[in-house]
C-alpha positions as CSV (number, residue, x, y, z in Angstrom):
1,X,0.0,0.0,0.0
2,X,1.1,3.4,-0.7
3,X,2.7,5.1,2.6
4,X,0.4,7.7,4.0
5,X,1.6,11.3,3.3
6,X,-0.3,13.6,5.5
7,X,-2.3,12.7,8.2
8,X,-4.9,16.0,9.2
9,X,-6.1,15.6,13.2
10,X,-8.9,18.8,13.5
11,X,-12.5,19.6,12.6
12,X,-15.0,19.5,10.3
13,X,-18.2,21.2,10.0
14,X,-20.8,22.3,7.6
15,X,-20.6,25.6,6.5
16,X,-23.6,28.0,6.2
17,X,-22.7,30.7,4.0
18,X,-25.1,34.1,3.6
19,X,-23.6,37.1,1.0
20,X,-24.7,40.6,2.2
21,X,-23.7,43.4,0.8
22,X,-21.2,44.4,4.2
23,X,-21.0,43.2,7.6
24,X,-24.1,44.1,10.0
25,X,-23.4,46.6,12.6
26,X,-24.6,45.2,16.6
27,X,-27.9,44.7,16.9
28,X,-29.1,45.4,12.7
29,X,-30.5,43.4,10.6
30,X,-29.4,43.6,7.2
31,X,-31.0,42.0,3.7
32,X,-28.3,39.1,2.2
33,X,-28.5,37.3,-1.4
34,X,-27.4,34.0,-1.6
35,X,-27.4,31.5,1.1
36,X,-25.7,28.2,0.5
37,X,-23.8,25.3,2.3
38,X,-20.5,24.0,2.0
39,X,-18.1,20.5,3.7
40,X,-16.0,23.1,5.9
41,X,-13.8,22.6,9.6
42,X,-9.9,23.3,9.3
43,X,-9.2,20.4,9.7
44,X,-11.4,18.9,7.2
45,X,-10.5,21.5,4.5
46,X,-6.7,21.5,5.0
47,X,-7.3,17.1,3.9
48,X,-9.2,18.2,1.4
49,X,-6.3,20.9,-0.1
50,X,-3.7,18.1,0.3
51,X,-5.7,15.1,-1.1
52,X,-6.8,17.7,-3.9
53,X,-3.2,18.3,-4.8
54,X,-3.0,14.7,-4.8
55,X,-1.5,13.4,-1.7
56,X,-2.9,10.8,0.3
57,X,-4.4,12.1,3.3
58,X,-6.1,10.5,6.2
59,X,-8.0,12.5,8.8
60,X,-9.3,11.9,12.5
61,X,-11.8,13.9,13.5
62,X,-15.1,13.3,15.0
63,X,-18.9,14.0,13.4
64,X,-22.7,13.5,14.5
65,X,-24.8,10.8,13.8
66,X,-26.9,13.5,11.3
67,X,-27.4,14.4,8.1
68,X,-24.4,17.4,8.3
69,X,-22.0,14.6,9.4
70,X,-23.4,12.4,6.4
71,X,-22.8,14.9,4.1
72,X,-19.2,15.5,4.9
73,X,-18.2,11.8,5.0
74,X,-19.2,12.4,1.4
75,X,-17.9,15.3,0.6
76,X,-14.1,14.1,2.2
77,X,-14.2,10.7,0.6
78,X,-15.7,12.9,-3.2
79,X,-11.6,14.5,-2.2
80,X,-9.9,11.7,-1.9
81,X,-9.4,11.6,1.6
82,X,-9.1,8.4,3.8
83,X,-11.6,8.3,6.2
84,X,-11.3,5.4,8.1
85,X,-10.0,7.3,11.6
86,X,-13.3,9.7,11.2
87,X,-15.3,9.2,14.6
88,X,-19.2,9.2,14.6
89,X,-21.1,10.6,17.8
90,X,-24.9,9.3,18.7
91,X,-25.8,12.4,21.4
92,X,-24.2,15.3,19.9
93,X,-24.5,17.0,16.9
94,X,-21.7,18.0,13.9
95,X,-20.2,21.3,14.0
96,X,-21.8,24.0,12.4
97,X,-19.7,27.4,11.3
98,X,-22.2,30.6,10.9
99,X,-20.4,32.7,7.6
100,X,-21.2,36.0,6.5
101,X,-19.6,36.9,3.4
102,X,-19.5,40.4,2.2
103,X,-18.9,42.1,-1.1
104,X,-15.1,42.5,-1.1
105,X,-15.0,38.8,-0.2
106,X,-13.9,39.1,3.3
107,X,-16.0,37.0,5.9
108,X,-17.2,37.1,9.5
109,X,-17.6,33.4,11.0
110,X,-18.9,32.1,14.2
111,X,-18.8,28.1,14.9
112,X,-20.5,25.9,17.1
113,X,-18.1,23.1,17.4
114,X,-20.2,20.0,18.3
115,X,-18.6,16.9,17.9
116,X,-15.3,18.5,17.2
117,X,-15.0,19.3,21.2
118,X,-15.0,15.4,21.6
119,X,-12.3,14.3,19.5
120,X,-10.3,13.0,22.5
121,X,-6.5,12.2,22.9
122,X,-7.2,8.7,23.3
123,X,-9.0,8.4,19.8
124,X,-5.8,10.8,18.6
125,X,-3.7,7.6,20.1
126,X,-5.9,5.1,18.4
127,X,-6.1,6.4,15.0
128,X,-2.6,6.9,14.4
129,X,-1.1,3.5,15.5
130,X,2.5,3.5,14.5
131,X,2.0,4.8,10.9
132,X,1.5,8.9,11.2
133,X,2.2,9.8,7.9
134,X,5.6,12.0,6.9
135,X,3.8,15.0,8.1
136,X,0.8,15.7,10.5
137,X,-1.0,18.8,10.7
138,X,-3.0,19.6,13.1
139,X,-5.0,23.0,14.2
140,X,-7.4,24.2,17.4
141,X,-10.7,23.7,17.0
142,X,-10.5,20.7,18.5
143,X,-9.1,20.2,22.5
144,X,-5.8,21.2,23.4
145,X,-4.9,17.7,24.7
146,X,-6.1,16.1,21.6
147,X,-3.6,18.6,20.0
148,X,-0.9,17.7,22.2
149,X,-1.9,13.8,21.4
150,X,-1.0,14.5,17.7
151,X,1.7,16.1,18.1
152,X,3.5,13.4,20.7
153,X,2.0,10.8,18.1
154,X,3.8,12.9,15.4
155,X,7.3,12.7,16.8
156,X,9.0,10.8,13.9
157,X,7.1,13.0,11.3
158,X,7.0,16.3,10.6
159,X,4.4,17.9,12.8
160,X,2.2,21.3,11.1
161,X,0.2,23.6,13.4
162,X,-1.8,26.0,12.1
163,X,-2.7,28.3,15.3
164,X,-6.3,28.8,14.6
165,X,-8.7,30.1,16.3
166,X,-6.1,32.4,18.1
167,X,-5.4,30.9,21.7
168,X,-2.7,30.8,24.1
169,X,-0.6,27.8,23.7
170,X,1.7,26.1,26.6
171,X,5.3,25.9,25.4
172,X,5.3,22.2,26.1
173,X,3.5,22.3,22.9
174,X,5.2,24.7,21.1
175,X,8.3,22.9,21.5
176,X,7.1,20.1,19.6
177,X,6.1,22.1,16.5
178,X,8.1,21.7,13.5
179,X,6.5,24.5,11.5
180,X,3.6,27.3,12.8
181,X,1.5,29.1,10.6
182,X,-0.3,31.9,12.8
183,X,-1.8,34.2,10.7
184,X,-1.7,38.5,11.7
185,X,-4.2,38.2,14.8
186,X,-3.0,34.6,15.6
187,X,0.7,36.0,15.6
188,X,-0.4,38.9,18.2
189,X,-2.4,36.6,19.9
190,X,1.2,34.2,20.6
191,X,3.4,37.2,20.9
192,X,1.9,40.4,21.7
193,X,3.5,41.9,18.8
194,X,1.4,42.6,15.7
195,X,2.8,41.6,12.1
196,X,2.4,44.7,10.4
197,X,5.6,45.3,8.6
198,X,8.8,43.8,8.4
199,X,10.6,44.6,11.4
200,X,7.2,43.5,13.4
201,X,7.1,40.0,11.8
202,X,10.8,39.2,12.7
203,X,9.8,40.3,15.9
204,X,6.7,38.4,16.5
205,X,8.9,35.2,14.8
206,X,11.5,35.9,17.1
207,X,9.2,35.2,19.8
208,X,8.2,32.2,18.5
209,X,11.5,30.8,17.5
210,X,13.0,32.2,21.1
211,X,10.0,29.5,22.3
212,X,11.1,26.4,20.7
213,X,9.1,26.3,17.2
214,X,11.1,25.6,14.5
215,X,10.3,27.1,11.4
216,X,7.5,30.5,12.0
217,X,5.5,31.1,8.8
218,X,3.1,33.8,9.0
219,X,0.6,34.3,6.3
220,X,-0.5,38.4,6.2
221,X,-3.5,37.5,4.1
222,X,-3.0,40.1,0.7
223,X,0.5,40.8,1.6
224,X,1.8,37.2,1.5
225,X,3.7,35.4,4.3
226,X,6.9,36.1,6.2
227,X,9.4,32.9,6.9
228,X,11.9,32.6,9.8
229,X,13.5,29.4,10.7
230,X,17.2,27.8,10.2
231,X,16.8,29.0,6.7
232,X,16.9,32.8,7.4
233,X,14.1,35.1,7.3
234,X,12.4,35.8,3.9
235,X,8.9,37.6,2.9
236,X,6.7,36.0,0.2
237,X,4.6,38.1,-1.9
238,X,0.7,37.0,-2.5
239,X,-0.1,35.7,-6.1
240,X,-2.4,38.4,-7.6
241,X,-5.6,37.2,-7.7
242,X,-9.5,39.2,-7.7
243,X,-10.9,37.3,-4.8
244,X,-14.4,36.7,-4.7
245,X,-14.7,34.7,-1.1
246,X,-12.2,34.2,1.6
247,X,-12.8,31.8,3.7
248,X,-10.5,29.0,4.1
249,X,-7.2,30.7,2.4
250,X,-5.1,29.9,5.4
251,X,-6.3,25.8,5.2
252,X,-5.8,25.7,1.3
253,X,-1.6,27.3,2.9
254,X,-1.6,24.5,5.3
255,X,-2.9,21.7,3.6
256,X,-0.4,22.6,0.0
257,X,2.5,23.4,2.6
258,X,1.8,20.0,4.4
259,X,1.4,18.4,0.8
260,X,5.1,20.0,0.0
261,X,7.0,18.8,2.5
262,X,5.8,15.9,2.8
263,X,7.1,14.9,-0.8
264,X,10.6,16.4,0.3
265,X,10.0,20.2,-0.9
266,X,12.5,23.0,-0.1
267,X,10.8,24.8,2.7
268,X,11.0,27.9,-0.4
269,X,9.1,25.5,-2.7
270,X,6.3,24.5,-0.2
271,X,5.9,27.4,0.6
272,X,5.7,29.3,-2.7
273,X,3.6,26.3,-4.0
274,X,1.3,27.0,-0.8
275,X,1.0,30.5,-1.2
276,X,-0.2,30.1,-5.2
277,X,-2.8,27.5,-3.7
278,X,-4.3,29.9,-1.0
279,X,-4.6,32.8,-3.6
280,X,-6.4,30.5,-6.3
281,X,-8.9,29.1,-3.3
282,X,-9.9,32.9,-2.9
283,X,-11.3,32.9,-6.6
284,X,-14.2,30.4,-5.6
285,X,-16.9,30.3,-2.6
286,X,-16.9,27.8,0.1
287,X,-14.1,26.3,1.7
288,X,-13.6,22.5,0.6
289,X,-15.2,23.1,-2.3
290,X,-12.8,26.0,-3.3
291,X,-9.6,24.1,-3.1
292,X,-7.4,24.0,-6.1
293,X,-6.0,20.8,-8.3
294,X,-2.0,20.4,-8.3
295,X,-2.7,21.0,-12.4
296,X,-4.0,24.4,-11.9
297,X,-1.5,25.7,-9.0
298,X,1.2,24.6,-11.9
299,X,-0.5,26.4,-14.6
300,X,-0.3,29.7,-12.5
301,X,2.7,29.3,-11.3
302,X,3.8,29.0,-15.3
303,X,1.9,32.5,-15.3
């Protein structure tokens, strides 16, 4: 059998996705267009972007005994993903993200995790039994000892954590991250320093490096992404694109930088490669369902 590349430990939800014309102010009620919903979690959208790009990707996660949870065991295996570690729940339901959507394509989202919060390290333990993968990516909307679980599971791997949603992390964690992706709030979340220029993302990389992670990469949305790690510091412009929907840039970076190093990449390469994915996931709406192919991040990168 073909050795696992990237194993994915996070959530998955279904997305419910309203356009409006611009976010509501406290307490109004504004008139939207389109409603529609989407496969969406991080962690289920980051196995989607690698299996997408054609890596085979297992994830462990956790999903109600419902229709939403039905849908996404659908929508993972349509990707290509390996489902076999996904855990089903009889009492509680599937996670459920809330996404407004406005016209410039940025989005509000609030989430109601469900099952994700009962994804426990002991299932974490189970799933990956001796075989991780070559790199194993995990993010935090799932507990913090199930995150920890991966991460000692992922010790002869390379082990991905995408900081999201911003919390504080203990640095008995940190120290086993290979590569962290914060993005700008996550980054001032960790640091207290907020990325806005260059001097302020070596500083808030510092911090993380001066903590134990390896390799800092932090995405800065339109701007790119800033690297720091053993392989100097470097910024990396954004791939022009008009986007039309947001949501779920930063998993289609995780899950084509987990897909590059896990097929031996330069840490440049995955990264450029990852940076061309996030910026083509932009052009579409939803989150899964907006992931690119490997053909068409090499046909822009030809560009």
């Amino acid at each position: 059998m073909e050795k696992l590349e990237v194993m994915l430990v996070g959530s998955a939800n279904m997305d419910l996705v309203i356009r409006a014309p611009r976010f509501p102010e406290p307490g109004e009620t504004l008139t939207g267009s389109t409603f529609q919903t989407f496969p969406g979690g991080k962690g289920a959208n980051q196995a989607c972007a690698a299996a997408k790009l054609g890596s085979r990707v297992k994830l462990v996660a956790k999903l109600g005994s419902d229709a939403f949870g039905d849908s996404l065991m659908g929508s993972l295996t349509e990707c290509g993903v390996i489902c076999s570690s996904i855990y089903r729940d009889t009492d509680v339901s599937t996670g459920v993200a809330l996404i407004t959507v406005d016209d410039s394509g940025q989005n509000t989202i609030v989430v109601s995790p469900g099952t994700n919060a009962l994804l426990s390290a002991e299932e974490v333990d189970q799933a990956f039994g001796g075989s991780p993968g070559k790199v194993v990516l995990s993010q935090l909307e799932i507990p913090l000892e199930t995150v920890i679980a991966a991460a000692q599971n992922a010790a002869e791997s390379v082990f991905i954590l995408n900081p999201a949603p911003a919390r504080q992390l203990p640095d008995d964690l940190v120290k086993l991250v290979d590569v962290i992706t914060p993005n700008e709030t996550e980054a001032h979340s960790l640091t207290g320093i907020l990325p806005t220029d260059h001097a302020s993302c070596q500083a808030a990389a510092e911090a993380l490096l001066s903590r134990g992670a390896k390799h800092i990469i932090i995405t800065l949305g339109g701007r790119g992404c800033y690297y720091a790690g053993p392989n100097g510091h470097r910024h990396f412009p954004a791939f022009p694109v008009q986007p039309i929907d947001t949501t779920a840039a930063g998993d289609a970076f995780s899950g084509a930088l987990a897909m590059g190093l896990a097929r031996g990449w330069s840490m440049e390469s995955a990264i450029q490669f990852a940076a061309v994915a996030a910026a083509l996931s932009t052009t579409k709406m939803g989150a899964a369902s907006s992931m690119p192919t490997f053909s068409e991040v090499e046909a822009a990168l030809r560009v």
